[in-house]
Residue, then its C-alpha position, 0 to 999 in steps of 0.5 A: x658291231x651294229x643292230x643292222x647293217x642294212x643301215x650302214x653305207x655301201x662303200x667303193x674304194x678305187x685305189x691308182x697305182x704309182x699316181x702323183x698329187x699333181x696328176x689330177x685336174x682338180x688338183x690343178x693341172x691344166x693339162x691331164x684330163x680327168x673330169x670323172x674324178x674332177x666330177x668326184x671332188x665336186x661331189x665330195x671332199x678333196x684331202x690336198x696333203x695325204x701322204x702314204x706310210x711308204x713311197x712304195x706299193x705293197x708297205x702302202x697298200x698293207x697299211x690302208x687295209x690294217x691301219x699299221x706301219x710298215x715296221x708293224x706289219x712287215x711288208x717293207x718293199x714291193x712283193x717279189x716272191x710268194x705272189x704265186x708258185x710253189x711257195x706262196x706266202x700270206x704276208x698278212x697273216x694274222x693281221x686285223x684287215x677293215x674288210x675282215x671287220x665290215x664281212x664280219x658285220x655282214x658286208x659282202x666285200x669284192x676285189x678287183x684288181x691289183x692285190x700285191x700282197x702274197x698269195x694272190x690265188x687265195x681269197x683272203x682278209x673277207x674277200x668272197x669276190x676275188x679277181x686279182x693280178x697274179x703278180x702286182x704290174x705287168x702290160x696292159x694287154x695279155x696281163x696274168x690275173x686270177x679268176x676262180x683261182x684259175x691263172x689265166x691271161x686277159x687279151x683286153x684293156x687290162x684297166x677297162x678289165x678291171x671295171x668289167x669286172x668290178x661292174x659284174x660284183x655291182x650288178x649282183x649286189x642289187x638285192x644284198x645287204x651292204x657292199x664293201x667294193x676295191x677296185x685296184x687300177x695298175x694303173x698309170x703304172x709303167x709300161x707306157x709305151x704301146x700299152x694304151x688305146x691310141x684315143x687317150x694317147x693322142x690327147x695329148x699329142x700336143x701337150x707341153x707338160x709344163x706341169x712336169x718340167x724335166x730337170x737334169x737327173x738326180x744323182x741318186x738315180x737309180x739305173x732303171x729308172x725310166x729315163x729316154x732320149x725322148x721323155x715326150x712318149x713317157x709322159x704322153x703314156x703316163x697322162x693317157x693311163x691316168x684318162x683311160x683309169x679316169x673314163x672307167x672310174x665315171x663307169x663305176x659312177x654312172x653304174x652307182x647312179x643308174x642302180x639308185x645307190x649313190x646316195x648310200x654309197x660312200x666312194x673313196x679314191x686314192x693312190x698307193x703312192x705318189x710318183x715323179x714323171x721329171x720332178x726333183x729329176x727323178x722318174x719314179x717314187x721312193x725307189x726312184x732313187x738310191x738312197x730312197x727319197x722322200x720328196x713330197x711328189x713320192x710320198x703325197x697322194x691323190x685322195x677324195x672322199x664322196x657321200x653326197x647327203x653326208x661328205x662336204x661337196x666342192x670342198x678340199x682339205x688341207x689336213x695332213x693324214x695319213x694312210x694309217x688314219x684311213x681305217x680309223x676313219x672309215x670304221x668310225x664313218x660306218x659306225x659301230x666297230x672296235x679294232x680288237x688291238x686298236x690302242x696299238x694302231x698309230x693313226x688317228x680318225x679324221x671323221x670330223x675333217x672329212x665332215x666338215x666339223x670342227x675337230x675340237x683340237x684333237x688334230x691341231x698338231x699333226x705331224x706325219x711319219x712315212x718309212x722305206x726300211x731304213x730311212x724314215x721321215x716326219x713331216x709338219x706343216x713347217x719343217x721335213x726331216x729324213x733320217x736314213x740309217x744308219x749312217x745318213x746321208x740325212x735332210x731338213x727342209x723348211x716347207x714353209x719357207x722352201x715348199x720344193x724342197x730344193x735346200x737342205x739345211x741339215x748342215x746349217x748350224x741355224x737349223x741345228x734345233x729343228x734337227x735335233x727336235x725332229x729326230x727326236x720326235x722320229x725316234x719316240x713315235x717309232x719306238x711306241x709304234x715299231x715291232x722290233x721283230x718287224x722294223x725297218x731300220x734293221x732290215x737291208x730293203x734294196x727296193x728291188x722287191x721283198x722275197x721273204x718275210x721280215x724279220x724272224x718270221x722269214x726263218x733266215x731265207x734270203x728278205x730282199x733283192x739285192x737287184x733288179 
C-alpha cells in the first residue's frame, strides 16, 4: 500500500447502461449529440476496441469491480432474484473488489446509481456512500431506489437524480483525503418512450439515423425484443437517454473544475455492455438473440480514460482490452497495491497503452475472450470465432477481411485451420481461468435473469429464468 494516500488521484468512474461504441460523437456519429464526453475524449484518451467480458449487465459490471471472468465469478446473467426481499443474496461475497483495496488505503468510495449485483440495500465492497436502484432498470421517473437503507420512490429524472446525488458525495469531499466515486447511469437503458424530457427527444425530431440502419430482424430474435411498427420513437428515445446522461456528465466536469480537483482527478467513463438499435437486425446486446450473439456492437464498449497533466490528451487507441484489464490498470495507475490472489486474475494492465508509452511487446499479441453461460468467444485483430456449447451452432469470421461480420466461414473448408487454432486457444485460456464450480458452459443461462447462485453455491434452487 502506499506511505500517503493524500498523494494518490481521486477517481470518477461513470459507468452507461446498454451503450454501443457507435453512440458517441467522437466516435464518429454525426448524429447523436454528446459534446460533454466529446469534451472528455479531448481531454484524454479514447480506447476504440474495449469490449466486455459478457454482452450482458450484471456478469459485465462484477468483472470491471473484481478483474475476474463470469466463470470466476459466477454472475452469468442479469440479476433477477436476491436484489431486495426476503431473501437477498450477495453474489460477491468473498470476492476481492478495487473499491474494497482503494478504502483500505484510505479512499472514501461512493456509489450512485445502478448497483445490480445482489443485495441492493447493504453498502458493500468499501462503499461508505451508497444510493443505489433497488433492482438494476425500471422508468425514468417514480424509479425504486435506496437511500439510507430506506426503499423509496425518486419522482424526478431518474438520470438528473443520480447526478444529484453524485454532486452531494463531491461536495463533502472538499476537505477529505482521496475520493474514489461510481456514478452508474441506467441509462440509455430501455424504456425509451415517455420516459425523457421533451428538450432532448426532440433534438432529434428530425434525424435520419442513418448510423443505425434498420435491417430485416435477425432470425434469432428474441420475441421482447424491442421491435415496433414505427423504430423512429425507439431511436428518438435511444439517442435523447444517451444527451440527457451526456449533459449530467458535463455537471460532474464542471463540479471537478469549479472544486480545483480536476487535475488530480482521474475520470473513466464506459459502458457495461454494447447494444444494437437495428444493426445485424438485432435490438438489443447478447440477449438480443436466442442463441446469444457476439457481434461486436453487443460486445464493444465506449470507453475514455482522462487525467489532463498525465493521460494523453485528443489521443484514441486502438488497443484491444478488456473489461478484465481494467483493475489491473487502475490499481497499477494508482500505485502501490497488490491483489491478494492476482496470479489467478486474466486480464492484464494496460497502464503503458493508456500513457502513451511503448508497451516493450508485453501486448503485441492480444487476444480477447468474452462469455454468456455457454457460448464464448476469442477475438484478434484478424479473425473471431464462437463457440456455443454444446452442440453450436458455431461462427468464424475474418474481421479483417469481413469487419461487419456479415459471413461466416465456419463451414469453409479454407477456413478449417483458423477454426481449429482458435478453439483451441478458447479452450486453454478457459481452462487456466475457468472454476469448474462456477463455469459457464455448464450452466443453462436463458438471459431471462439469474435467480440463484452458480453452481454449487446455489444449493440446488432453481439458477436461472427459463423465460421472461
Amino acid at each position: 500500500m502506499g506511505s500517503n494516500p493524500r498523494q494518490r488521484p481521486n477517481i470518477v468512474f461513470i459507468l452507461s447502461d446498454d451503450q454501443g461504441p457507435w453512440a458517441l460523437g467522437c466516435a464518429g456519429n454525426g448524429e447523436i449529440r454528446t459534446p460533454h464526453l466529446d469534451r472528455l475524449a479531448a481531454e484524454g484518451t479514447r480506447f476504440s476496441s474495449f469490449f466486455c467480458t459478457s454482452p450482458v449487465c450484471s456478469p459485465a459490471r462484477a468483472s470491471l469491480l473484481t478483474g475476474r471472468i463470469p466463470s470466476q465469478h459466477g454472475v452469468h446473467d442479469w440479476i433477477r432474484g436476491g436484489n431486495v426481499g426476503e431473501r437477498p443474496i450477495e453474489y460477491l461475497a468473498g470476492q476481492t473488489a478495487y473499491t474494497e483495496l482503494l478504502a483500505a488505503d484510505g479512499y472514501t468510495c461512493g456509489l450512485s446509481g445502478k448497483w445490480h449485483l445482489g443485495d441492493s440495500r447493504t453498502p458493500q465492497k468499501g462503499f461508505t456512500h451508497w444510493y443505489v436502484h433497488q433492482t438494476g432498470g425500471s422508468a425514468y421517473y417514480n424509479a425504486p431506489m435506496i437511500r439510507d437503507g430506506e426503499l423509496i420512490r425518486e419522482p424526478g429524472y431518474l438520470t438528473d437524480v443520480i447526478t444529484d446525488d453524485a454532486l452531494t458525495f463531491l461536495d463533502a469531499q472538499r476537505d477529505g483525503g482521496p475520493f474514489y466515486l461510481s456514478v452508474h447511469y441506467t441509462a440509455p437503458h430501455s424504456p425509451w418512450i415517455d420516459n425523457h424530457p421533451r428538450e432532448y427527444v426532440e433534438m432529434y425530431d428530425d434525424c435520419a439515423f442513418d448510423s443505425c440502419p434498420q435491417e430485416p430482424k435477425h432470425p434469432w430474435s428474441i420475441r421482447t425484443a424491442p421491435w415496433s411498427d414505427n423504430q423512429q420513437e425507439n431511436l428518438k428515445g435511444y439517442f435523447a437517454a444517451v444527451t440527457a446522461m451526456d449533459a449530467n456528465i458535463g455537471r460532474i466536469l464542471d463540479k471537478l473544475e469549479e472544486m480545483g480537483v480536476r487535475g488530480d482527478t482521474l475520470v473513466c467513463f464506459m459502458s457495461d455492455n454494447g447494444f444494437n438499435c437495428g444493426h445485424h437486425g438485432i435490438w438489443g446486446k447478447g440477449n438480443g438473440t436466442f442463441p446469444f450473439n457476439m457481434f461486436d456492437n453487443s460486445v464493444k464498449v465506449p470507453a475514455i480514460f482522462s487525467q489532463p497533466g498525465r493521460i494523453p490528451q485528443g489521443r484514441v487507441c486502438d488497443e484491444l482490452v478488456s473489461g478484465y484489464d481494467f483493475m489491473p490498470t487502475l490499481l497499477e495507475y494508482v500505485g502501490g497495491f497488490t491483489h491478494p490472489e492476482a496470479e489467478k486474475l486474466p486480464g492484464r494492465s494496460f497502464l503503458p497503452e493508456l500513457l502513451g508509452e511503448e508497451s516493450g511487446g508485453g501486448r503485441d499479441d492480444i487476444v480477447i475472450y468474452d462469455e454468456y453461460g455457454p457460448v464464448r468467444m476469442v477475438r484478434t485483430r484478424e479473425w473471431k470465432y464462437v463457440h456455443r456449447y454444446p452442440y453450436g451452432p458455431h461462427e468464424l469470421y475474418h474481421i479483417a477481411a469481413d469487419p461487419e461480420e456479415r459471413t461466416n466461414l465456419i463451414d469453409v473448408p479454407e477456413a478449417e485451420e483458423h477454426r481449429r487454432a482458435m478453439l483451441d486457444r478458447l479452450n486453454r485460456w478457459f481452462v487456466t481461468y475457468a472454476d469448474p464450480r462456477r463455469d459457464g458452459s455448464r450452466e443453462a443461462v436463458t438471459g431471462f435473469g439469474q435467480l440463484e447462485l452458480a453452481g454449487p453455491d446455489g444449493q440446488g434452487r432453481k439458477t436461472y429464468q427459463e423465460e421472461g
